[in-house]
Structure formats: C-alpha cells, structure tokens
N, CA, C and O atoms as a GROMACS GRO file, in nm:
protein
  556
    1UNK      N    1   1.215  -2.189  -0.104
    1UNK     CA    2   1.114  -2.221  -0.004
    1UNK      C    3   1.124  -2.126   0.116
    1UNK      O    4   1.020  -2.063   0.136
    2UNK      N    5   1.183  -2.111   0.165
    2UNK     CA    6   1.259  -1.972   0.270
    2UNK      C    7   1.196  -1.869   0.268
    2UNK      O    8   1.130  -1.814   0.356
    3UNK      N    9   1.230  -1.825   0.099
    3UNK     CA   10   1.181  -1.687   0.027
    3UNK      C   11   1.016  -1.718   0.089
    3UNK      O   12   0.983  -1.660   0.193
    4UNK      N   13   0.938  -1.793   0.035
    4UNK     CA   14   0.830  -1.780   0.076
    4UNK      C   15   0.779  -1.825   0.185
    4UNK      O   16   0.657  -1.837   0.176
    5UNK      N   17   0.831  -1.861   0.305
    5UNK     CA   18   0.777  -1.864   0.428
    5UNK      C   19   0.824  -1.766   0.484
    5UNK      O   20   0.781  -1.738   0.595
    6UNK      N   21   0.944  -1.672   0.414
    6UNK     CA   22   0.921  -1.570   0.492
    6UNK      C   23   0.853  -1.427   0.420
    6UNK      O   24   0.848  -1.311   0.461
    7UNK      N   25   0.824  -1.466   0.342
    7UNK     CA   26   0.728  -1.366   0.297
    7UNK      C   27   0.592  -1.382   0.370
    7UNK      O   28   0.527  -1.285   0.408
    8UNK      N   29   0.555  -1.506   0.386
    8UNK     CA   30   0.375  -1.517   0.426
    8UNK      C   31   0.428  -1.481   0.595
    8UNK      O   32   0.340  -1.423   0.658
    9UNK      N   33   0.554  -1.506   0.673
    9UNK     CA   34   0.532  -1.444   0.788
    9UNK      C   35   0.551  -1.272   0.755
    9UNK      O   36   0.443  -1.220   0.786
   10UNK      N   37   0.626  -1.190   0.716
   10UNK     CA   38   0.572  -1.105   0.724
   10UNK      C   39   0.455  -1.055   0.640
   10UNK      O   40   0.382  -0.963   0.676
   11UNK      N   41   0.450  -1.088   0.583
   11UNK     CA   42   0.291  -1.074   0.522
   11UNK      C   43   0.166  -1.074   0.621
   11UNK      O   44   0.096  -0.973   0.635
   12UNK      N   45   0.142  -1.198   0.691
   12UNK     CA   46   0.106  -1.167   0.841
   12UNK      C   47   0.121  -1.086   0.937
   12UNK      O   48   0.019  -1.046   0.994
   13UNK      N   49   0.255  -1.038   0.983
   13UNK     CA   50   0.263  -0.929   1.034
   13UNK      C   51   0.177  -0.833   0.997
   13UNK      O   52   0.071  -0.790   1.043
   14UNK      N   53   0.265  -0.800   0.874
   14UNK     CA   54   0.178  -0.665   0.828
   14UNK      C   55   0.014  -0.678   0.843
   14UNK      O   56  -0.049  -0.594   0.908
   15UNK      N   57  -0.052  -0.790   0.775
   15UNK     CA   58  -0.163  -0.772   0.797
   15UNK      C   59  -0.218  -0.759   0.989
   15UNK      O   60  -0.288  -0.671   1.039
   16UNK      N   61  -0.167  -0.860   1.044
   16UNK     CA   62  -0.195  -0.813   1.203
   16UNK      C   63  -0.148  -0.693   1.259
   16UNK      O   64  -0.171  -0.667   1.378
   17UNK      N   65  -0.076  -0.609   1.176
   17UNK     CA   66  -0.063  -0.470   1.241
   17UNK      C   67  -0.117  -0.359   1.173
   17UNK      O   68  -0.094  -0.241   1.200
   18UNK      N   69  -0.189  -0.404   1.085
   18UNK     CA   70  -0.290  -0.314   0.991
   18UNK      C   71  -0.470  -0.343   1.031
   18UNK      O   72  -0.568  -0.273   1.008
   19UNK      N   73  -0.453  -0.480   1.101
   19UNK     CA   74  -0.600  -0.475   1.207
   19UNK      C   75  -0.538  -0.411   1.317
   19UNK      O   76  -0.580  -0.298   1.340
   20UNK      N   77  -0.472  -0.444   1.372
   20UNK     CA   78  -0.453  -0.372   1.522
   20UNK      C   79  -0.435  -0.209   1.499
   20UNK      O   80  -0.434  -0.152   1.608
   21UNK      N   81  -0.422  -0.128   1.399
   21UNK     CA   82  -0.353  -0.008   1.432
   21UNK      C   83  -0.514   0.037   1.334
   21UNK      O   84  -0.545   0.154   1.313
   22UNK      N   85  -0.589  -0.073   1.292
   22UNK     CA   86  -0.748  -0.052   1.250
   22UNK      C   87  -0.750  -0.004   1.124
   22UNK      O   88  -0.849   0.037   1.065
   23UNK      N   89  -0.628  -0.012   1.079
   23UNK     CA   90  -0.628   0.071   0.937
   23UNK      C   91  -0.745   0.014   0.806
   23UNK      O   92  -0.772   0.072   0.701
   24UNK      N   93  -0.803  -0.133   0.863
   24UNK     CA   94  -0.867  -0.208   0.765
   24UNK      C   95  -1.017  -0.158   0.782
   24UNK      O   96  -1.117  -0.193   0.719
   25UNK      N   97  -0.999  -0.034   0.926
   25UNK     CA   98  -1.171   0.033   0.952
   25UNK      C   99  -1.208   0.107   0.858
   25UNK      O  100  -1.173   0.215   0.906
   26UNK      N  101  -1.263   0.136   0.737
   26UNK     CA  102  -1.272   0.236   0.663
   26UNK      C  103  -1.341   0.384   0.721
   26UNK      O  104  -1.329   0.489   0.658
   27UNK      N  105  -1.421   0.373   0.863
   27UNK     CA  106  -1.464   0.487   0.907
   27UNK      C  107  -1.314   0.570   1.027
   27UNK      O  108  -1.285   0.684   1.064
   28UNK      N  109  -1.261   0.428   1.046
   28UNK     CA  110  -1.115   0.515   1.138
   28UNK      C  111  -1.041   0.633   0.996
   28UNK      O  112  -1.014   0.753   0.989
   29UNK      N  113  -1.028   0.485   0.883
   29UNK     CA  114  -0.920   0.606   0.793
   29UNK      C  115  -1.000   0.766   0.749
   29UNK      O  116  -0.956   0.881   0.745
   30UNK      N  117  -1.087   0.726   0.731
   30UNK     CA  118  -1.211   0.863   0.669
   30UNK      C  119  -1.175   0.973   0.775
   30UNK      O  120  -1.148   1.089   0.742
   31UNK      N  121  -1.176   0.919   0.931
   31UNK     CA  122  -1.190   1.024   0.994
   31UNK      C  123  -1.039   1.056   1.062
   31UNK      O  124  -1.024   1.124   1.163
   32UNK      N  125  -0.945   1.000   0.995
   32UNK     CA  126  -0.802   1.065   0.988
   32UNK      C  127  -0.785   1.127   0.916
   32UNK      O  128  -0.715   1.220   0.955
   33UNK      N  129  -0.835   1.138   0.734
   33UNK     CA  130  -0.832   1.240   0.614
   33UNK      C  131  -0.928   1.333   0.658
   33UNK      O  132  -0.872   1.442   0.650
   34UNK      N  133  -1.051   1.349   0.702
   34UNK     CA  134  -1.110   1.461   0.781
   34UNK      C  135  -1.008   1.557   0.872
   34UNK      O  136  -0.969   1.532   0.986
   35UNK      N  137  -0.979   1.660   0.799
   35UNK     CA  138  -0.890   1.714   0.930
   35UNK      C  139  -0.931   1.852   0.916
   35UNK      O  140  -0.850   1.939   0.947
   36UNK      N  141  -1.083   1.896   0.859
   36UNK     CA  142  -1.102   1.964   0.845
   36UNK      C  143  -1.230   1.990   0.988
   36UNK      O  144  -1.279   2.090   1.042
   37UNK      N  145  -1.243   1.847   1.004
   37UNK     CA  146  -1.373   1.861   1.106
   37UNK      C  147  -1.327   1.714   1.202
   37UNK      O  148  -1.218   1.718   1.258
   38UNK      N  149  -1.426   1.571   1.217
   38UNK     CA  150  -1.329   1.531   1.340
   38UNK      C  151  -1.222   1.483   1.369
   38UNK      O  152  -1.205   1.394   1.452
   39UNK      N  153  -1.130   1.542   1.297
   39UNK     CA  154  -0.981   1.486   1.280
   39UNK      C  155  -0.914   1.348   1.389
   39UNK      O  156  -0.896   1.354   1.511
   40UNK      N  157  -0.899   1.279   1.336
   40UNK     CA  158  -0.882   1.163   1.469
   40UNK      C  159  -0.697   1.156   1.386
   40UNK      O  160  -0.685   1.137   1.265
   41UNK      N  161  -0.591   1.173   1.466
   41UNK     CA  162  -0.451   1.170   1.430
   41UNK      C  163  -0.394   1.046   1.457
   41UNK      O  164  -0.288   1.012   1.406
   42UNK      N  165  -0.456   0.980   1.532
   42UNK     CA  166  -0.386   0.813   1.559
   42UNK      C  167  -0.305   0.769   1.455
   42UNK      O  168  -0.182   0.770   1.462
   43UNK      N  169  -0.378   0.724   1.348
   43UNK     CA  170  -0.324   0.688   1.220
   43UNK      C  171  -0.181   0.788   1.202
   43UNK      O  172  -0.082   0.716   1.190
   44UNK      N  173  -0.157   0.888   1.200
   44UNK     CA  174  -0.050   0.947   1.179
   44UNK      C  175   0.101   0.854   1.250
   44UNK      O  176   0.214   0.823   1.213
   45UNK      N  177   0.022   0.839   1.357
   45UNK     CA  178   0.093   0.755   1.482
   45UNK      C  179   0.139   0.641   1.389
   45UNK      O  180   0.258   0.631   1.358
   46UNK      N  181   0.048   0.557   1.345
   46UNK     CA  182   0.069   0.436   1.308
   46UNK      C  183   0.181   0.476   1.145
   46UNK      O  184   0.270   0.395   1.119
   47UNK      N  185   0.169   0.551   1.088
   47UNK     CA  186   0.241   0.591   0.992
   47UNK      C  187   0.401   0.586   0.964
   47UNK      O  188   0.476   0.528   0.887
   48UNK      N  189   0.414   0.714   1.108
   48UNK     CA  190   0.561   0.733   1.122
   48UNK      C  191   0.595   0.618   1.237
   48UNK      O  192   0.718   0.622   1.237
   49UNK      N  193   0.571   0.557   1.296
   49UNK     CA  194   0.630   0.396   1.382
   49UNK      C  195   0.661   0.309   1.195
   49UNK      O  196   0.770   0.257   1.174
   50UNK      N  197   0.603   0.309   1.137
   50UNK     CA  198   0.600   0.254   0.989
   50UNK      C  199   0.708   0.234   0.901
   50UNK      O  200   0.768   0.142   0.845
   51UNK      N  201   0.710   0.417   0.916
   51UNK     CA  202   0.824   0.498   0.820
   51UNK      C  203   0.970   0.464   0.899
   51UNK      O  204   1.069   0.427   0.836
   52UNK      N  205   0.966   0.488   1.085
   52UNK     CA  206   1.031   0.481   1.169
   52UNK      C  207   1.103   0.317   1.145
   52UNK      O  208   1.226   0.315   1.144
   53UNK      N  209   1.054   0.227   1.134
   53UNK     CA  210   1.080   0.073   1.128
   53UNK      C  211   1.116   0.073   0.985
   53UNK      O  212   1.164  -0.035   0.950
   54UNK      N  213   1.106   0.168   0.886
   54UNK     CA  214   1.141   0.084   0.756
   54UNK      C  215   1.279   0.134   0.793
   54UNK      O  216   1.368   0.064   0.840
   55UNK      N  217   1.289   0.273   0.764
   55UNK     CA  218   1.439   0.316   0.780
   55UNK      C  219   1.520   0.264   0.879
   55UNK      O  220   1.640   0.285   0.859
   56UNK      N  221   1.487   0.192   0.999
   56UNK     CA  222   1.613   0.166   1.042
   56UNK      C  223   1.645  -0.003   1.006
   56UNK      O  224   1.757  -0.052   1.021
   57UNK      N  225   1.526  -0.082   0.955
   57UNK     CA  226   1.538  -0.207   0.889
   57UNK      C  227   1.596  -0.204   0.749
   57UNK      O  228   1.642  -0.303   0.693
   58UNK      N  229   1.590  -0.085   0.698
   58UNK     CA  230   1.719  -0.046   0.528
   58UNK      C  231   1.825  -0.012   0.599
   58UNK      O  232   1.915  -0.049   0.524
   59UNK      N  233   1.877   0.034   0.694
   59UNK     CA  234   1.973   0.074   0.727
   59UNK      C  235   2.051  -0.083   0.750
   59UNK      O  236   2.142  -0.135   0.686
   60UNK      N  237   1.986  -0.122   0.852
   60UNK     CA  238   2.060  -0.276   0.833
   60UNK      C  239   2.092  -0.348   0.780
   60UNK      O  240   2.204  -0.399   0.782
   61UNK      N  241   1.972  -0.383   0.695
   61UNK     CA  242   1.987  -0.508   0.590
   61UNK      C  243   2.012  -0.462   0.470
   61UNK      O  244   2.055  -0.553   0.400
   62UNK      N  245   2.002  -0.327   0.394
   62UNK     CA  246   2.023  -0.288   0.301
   62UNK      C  247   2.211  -0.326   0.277
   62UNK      O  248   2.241  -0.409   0.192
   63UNK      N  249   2.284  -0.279   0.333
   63UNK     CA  250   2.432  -0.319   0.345
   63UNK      C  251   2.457  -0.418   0.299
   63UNK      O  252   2.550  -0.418   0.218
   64UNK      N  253   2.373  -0.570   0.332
   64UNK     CA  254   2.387  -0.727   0.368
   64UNK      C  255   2.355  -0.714   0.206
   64UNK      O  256   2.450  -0.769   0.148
   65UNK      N  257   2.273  -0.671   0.122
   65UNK     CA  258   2.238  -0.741  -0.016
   65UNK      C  259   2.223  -0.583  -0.099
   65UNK      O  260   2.110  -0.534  -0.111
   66UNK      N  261   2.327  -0.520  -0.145
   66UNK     CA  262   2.318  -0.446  -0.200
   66UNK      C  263   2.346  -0.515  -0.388
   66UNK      O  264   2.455  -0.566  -0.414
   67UNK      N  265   2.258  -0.508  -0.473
   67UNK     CA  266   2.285  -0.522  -0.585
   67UNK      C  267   2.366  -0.448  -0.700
   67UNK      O  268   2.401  -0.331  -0.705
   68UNK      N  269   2.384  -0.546  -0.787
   68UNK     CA  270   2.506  -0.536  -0.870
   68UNK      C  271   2.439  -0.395  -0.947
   68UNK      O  272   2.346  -0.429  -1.020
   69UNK      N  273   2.458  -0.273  -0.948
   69UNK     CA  274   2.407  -0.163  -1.038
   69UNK      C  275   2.344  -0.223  -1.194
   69UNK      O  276   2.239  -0.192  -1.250
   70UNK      N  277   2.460  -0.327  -1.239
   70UNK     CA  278   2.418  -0.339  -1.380
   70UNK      C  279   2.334  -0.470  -1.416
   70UNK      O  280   2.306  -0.542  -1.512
   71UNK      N  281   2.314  -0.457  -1.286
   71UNK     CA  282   2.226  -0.619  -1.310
   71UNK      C  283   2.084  -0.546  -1.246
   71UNK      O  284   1.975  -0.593  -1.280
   72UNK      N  285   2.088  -0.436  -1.156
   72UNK     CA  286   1.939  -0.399  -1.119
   72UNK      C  287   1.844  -0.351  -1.252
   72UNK      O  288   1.888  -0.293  -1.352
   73UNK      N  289   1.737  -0.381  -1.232
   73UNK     CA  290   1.591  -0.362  -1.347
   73UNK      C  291   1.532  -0.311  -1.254
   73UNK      O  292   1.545  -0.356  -1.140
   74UNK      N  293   1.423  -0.162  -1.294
   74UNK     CA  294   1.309  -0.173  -1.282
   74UNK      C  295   1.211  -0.208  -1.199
   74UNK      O  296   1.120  -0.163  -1.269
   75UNK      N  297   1.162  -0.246  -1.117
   75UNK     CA  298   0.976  -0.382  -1.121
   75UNK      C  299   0.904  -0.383  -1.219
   75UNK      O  300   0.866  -0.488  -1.271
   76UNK      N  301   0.862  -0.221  -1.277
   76UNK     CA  302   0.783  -0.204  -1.371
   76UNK      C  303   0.806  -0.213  -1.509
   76UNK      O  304   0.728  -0.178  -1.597
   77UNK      N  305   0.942  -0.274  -1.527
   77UNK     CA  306   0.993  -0.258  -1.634
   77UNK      C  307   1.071  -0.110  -1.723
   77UNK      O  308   1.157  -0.106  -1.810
   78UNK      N  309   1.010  -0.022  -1.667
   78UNK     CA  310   1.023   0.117  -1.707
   78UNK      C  311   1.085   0.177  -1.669
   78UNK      O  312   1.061   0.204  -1.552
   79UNK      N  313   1.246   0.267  -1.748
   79UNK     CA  314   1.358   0.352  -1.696
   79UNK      C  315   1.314   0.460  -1.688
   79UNK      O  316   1.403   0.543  -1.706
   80UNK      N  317   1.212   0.506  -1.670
   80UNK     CA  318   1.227   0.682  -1.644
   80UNK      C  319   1.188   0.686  -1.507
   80UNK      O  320   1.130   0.602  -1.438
   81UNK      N  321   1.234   0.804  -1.480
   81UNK     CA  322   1.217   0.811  -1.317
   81UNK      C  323   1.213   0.982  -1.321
   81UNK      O  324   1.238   1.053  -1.418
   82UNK      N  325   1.177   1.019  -1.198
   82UNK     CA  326   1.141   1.142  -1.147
   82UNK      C  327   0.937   1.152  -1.182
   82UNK      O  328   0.864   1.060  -1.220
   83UNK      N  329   0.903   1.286  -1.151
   83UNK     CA  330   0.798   1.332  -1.109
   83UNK      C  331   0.706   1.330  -1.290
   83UNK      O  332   0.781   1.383  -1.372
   84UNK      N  333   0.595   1.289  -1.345
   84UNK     CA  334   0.568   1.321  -1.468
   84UNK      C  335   0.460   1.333  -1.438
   84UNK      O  336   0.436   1.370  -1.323
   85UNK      N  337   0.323   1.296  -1.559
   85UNK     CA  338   0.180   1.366  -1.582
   85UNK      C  339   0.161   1.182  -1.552
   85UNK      O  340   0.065   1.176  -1.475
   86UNK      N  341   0.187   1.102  -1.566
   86UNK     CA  342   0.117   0.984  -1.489
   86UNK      C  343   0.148   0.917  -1.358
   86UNK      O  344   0.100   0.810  -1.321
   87UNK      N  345   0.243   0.999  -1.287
   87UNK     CA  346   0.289   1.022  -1.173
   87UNK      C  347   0.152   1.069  -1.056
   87UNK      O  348   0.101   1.017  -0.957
   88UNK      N  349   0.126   1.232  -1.161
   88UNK     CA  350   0.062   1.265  -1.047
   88UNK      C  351  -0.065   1.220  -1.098
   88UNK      O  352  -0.144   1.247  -1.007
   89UNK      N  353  -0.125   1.170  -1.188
   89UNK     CA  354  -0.243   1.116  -1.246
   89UNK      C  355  -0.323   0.993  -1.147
   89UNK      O  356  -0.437   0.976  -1.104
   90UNK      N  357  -0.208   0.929  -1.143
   90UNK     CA  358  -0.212   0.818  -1.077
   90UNK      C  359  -0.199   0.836  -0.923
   90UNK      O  360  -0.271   0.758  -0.860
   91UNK      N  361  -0.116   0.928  -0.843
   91UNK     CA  362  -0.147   0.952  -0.712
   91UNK      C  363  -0.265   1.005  -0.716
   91UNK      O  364  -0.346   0.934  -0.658
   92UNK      N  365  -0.316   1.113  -0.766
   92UNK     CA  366  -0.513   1.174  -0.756
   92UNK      C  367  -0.546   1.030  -0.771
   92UNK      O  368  -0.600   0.982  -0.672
   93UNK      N  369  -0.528   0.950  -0.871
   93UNK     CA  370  -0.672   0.855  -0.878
   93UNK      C  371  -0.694   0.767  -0.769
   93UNK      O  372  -0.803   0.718  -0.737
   94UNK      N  373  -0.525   0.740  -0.685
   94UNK     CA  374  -0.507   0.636  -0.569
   94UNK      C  375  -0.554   0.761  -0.446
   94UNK      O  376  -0.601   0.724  -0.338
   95UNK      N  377  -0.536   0.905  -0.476
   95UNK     CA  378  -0.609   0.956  -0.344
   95UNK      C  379  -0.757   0.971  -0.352
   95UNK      O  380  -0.823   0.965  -0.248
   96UNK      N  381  -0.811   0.988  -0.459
   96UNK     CA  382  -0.982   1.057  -0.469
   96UNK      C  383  -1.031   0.855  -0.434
   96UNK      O  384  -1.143   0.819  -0.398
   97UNK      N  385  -0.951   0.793  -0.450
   97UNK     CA  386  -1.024   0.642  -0.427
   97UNK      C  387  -1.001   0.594  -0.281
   97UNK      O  388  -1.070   0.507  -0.228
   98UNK      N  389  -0.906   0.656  -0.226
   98UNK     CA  390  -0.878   0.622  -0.093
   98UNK      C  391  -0.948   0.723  -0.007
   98UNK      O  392  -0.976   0.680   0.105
   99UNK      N  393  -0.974   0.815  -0.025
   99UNK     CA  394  -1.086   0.941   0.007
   99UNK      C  395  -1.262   0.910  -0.040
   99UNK      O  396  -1.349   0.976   0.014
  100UNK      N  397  -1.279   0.859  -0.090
  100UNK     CA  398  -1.399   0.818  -0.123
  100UNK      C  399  -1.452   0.704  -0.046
  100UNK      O  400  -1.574   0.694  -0.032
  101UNK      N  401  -1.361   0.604   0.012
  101UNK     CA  402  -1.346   0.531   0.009
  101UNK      C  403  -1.322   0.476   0.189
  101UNK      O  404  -1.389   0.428   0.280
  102UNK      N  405  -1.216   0.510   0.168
  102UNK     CA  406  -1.123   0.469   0.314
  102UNK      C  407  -1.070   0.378   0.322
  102UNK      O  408  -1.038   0.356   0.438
  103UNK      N  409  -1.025   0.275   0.224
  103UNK     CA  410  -0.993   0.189   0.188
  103UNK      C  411  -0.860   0.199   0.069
  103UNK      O  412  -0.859   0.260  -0.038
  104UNK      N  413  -0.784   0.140   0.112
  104UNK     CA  414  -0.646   0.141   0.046
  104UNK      C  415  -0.579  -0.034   0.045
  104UNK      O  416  -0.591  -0.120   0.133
  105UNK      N  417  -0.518  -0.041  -0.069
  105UNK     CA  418  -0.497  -0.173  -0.142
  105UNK      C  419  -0.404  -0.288   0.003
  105UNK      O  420  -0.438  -0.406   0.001
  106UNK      N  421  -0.351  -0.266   0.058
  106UNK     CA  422  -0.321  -0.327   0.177
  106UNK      C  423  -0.453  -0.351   0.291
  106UNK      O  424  -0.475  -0.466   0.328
  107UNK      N  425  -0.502  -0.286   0.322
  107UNK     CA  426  -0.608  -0.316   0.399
  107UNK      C  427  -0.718  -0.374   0.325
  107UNK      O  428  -0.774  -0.458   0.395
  108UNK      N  429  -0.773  -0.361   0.208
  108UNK     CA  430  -0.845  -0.389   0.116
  108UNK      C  431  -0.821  -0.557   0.113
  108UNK      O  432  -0.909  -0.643   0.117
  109UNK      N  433  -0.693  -0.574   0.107
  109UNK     CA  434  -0.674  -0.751   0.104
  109UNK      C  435  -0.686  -0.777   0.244
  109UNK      O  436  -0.788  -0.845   0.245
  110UNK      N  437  -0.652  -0.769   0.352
  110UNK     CA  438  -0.674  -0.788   0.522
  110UNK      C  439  -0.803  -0.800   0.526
  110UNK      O  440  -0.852  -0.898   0.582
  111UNK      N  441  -0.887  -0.698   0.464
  111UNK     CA  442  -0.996  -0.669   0.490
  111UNK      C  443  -1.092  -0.806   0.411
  111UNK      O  444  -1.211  -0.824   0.436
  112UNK      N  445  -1.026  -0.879   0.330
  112UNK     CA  446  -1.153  -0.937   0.253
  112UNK      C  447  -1.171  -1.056   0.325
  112UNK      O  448  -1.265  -1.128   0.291
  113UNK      N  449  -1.080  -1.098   0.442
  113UNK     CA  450  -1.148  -1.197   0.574
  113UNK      C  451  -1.216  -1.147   0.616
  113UNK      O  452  -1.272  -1.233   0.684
  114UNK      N  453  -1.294  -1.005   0.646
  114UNK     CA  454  -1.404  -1.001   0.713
  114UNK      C  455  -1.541  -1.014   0.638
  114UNK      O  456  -1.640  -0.979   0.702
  115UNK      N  457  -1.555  -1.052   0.532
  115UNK     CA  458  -1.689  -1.105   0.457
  115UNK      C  459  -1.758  -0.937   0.437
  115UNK      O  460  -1.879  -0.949   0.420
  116UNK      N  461  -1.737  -0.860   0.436
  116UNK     CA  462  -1.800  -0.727   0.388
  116UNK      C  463  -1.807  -0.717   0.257
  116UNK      O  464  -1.716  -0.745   0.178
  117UNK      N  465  -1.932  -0.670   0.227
  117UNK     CA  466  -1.958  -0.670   0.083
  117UNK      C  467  -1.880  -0.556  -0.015
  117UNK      O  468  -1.842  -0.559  -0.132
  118UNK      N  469  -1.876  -0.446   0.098
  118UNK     CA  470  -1.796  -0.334   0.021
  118UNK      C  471  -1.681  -0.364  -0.022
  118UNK      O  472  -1.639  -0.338  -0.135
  119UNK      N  473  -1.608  -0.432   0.086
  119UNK     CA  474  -1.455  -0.467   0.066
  119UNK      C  475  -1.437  -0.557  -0.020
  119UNK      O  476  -1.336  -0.545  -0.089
  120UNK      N  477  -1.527  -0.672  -0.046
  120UNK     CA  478  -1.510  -0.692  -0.189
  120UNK      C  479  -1.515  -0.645  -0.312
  120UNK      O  480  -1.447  -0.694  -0.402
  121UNK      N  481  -1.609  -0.530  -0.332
  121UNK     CA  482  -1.634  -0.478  -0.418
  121UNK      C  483  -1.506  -0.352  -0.488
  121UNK      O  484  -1.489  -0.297  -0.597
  122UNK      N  485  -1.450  -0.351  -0.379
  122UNK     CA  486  -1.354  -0.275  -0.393
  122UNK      C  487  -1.220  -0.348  -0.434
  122UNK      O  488  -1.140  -0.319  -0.522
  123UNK      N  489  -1.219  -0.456  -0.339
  123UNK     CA  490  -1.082  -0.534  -0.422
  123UNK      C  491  -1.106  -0.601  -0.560
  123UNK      O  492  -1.014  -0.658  -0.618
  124UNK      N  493  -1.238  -0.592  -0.614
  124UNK     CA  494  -1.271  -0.597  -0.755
  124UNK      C  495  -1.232  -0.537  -0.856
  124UNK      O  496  -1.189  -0.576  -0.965
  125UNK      N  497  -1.264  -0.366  -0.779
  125UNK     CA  498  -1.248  -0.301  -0.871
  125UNK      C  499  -1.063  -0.265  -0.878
  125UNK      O  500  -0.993  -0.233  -0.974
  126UNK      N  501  -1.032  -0.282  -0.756
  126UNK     CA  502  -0.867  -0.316  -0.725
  126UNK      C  503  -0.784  -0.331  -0.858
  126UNK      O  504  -0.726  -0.250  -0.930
  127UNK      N  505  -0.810  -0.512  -0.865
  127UNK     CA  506  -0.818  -0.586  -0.954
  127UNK      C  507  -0.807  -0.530  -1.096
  127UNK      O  508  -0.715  -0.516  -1.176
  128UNK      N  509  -0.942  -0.503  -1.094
  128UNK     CA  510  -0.996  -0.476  -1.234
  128UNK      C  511  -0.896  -0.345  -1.266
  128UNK      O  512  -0.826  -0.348  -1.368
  129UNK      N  513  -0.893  -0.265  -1.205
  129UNK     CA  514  -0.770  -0.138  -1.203
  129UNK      C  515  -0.676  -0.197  -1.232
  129UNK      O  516  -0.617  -0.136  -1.321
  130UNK      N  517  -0.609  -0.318  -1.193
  130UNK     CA  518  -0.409  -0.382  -1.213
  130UNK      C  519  -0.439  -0.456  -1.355
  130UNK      O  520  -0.351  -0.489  -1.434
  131UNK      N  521  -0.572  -0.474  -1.373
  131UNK     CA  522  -0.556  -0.535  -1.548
  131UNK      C  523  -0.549  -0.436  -1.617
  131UNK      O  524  -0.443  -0.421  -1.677
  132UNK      N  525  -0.670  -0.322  -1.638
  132UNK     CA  526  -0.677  -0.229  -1.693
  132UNK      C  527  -0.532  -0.165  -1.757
  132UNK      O  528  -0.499  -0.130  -1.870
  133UNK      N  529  -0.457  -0.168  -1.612
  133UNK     CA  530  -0.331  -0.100  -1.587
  133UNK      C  531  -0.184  -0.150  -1.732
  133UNK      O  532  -0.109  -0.088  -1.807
  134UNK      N  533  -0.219  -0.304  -1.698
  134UNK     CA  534  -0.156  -0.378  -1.742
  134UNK      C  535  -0.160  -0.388  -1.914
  134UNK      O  536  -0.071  -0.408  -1.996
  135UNK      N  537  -0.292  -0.365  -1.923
  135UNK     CA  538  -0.351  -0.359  -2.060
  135UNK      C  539  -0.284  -0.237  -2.130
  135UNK      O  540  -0.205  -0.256  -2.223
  136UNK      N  541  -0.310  -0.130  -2.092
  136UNK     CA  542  -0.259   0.000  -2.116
  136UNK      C  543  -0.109   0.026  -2.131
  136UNK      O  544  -0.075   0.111  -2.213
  137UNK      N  545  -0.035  -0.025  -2.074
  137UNK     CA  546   0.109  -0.022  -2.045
  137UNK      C  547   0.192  -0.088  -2.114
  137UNK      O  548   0.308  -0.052  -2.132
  138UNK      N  549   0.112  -0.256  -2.188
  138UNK     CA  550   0.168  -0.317  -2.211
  138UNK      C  551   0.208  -0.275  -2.382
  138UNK      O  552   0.314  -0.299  -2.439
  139UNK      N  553   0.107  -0.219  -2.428
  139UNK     CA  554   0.090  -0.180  -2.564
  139UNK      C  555   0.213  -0.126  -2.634
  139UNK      O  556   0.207  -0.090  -2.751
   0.00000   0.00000   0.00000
C-alpha cells in the first residue's frame, strides 16, 4: 500500500512539474526542437534541473536498495544490451513522433486532463503503439 501512495505522489509531482515547466504545451516543445529558427531554450532548462535531481536522488537512495546481481531481470524481459538496429529504429520513430508532434508519452498522459482532441488522439495511437509493440515482441 506504501508502494502505491507513493508512487501516485510522485506521479503527481511529475505531472505538476511537467505543466509548470509547460512541457504538456505542444507549441512550447515544437519551438524548443526548432533551433533552426525560433529556438526558445527554456526547456533545456527544465531538462538538466531533471537530469540534475535524478543523479543526485541515485546517488542517495541507490546505496539504501542496491539489488542482489543474481536476482536482477530485465523490465523488458530481454538480455541484450548495448546500441542495435531496433535501438536506433525505435529512437527515430519516438523522435520523428515527438517532432511531428510535440508531444511525448509523459506529457501526453498529463495532457489528457485537458479535454484536447489531439491529445487524445495521440495517447491512442500511444497505446495502440505499446500493443503493437507487445504483439511483435512477444512472438
């Protein structure tokens, strides 16, 4: 029970600092990947404070619950690791969709309290992408 009240508080967090830092605007993110013309860098801001807070929150708590090597798995089930052809397959398809878009799977869920039709349509196709995914993988 713990586990999950403290997941939905930070879960909250995150989502209240992904409206506040606007990341759920799809015209703010567009015009942070524009950096060819009106480049707006804020978001960068909000990035490394991000990157800045994870690393020194692993530094802490990582120590407190380090797991048994032979008992760690996976998430995905899958032992290979390093750089491959569905590596970078899959970063193009998560960038040409987040570039098209402005919309990325964290804000995409924040975003579907604001009743926008796009943002649903997108956590549809979200969705429909993690079955697809699932389908494919599982074989």
């Amino acid at each position: 029970m713990a586990k999950n009240i403290s997941a939905f508080v930070f879960g909250l967090i995150f989502g209240l600092g992904l409206i506040i830092a606007q990341m759920t605007n799809p015209a703010k993110v567009l015009a942070f990947l524009d950096i060819a013309g009106t480049w707006d860098p804020s978001l960068a801001l909000v990035m490394a404070s991000a990157l800045l807070t994870l690393g020194v929150l692993q530094r802490v708590f990582r120590p407190l619950s380090e797991p048994d090597q032979e008992q760690e798995q996976p998430a995905c089930g899958n032992r290979k690791s390093g750089i491959d052809v569905q590596l970078i397959g899959g970063a193009a398809i998560f960038g040409i969709g987040w570039g098209l878009s402005g919309i990325c799977p964290g804000p995409a869920l924040v975003g579907l309290t604001t009743g926008l039709p796009g943002i649903y349509v997108f956590a549809g196709a979200m969705f429909v992408g993690f079955v697809l995914f699932n389908f494919l993988h599982r074989r």
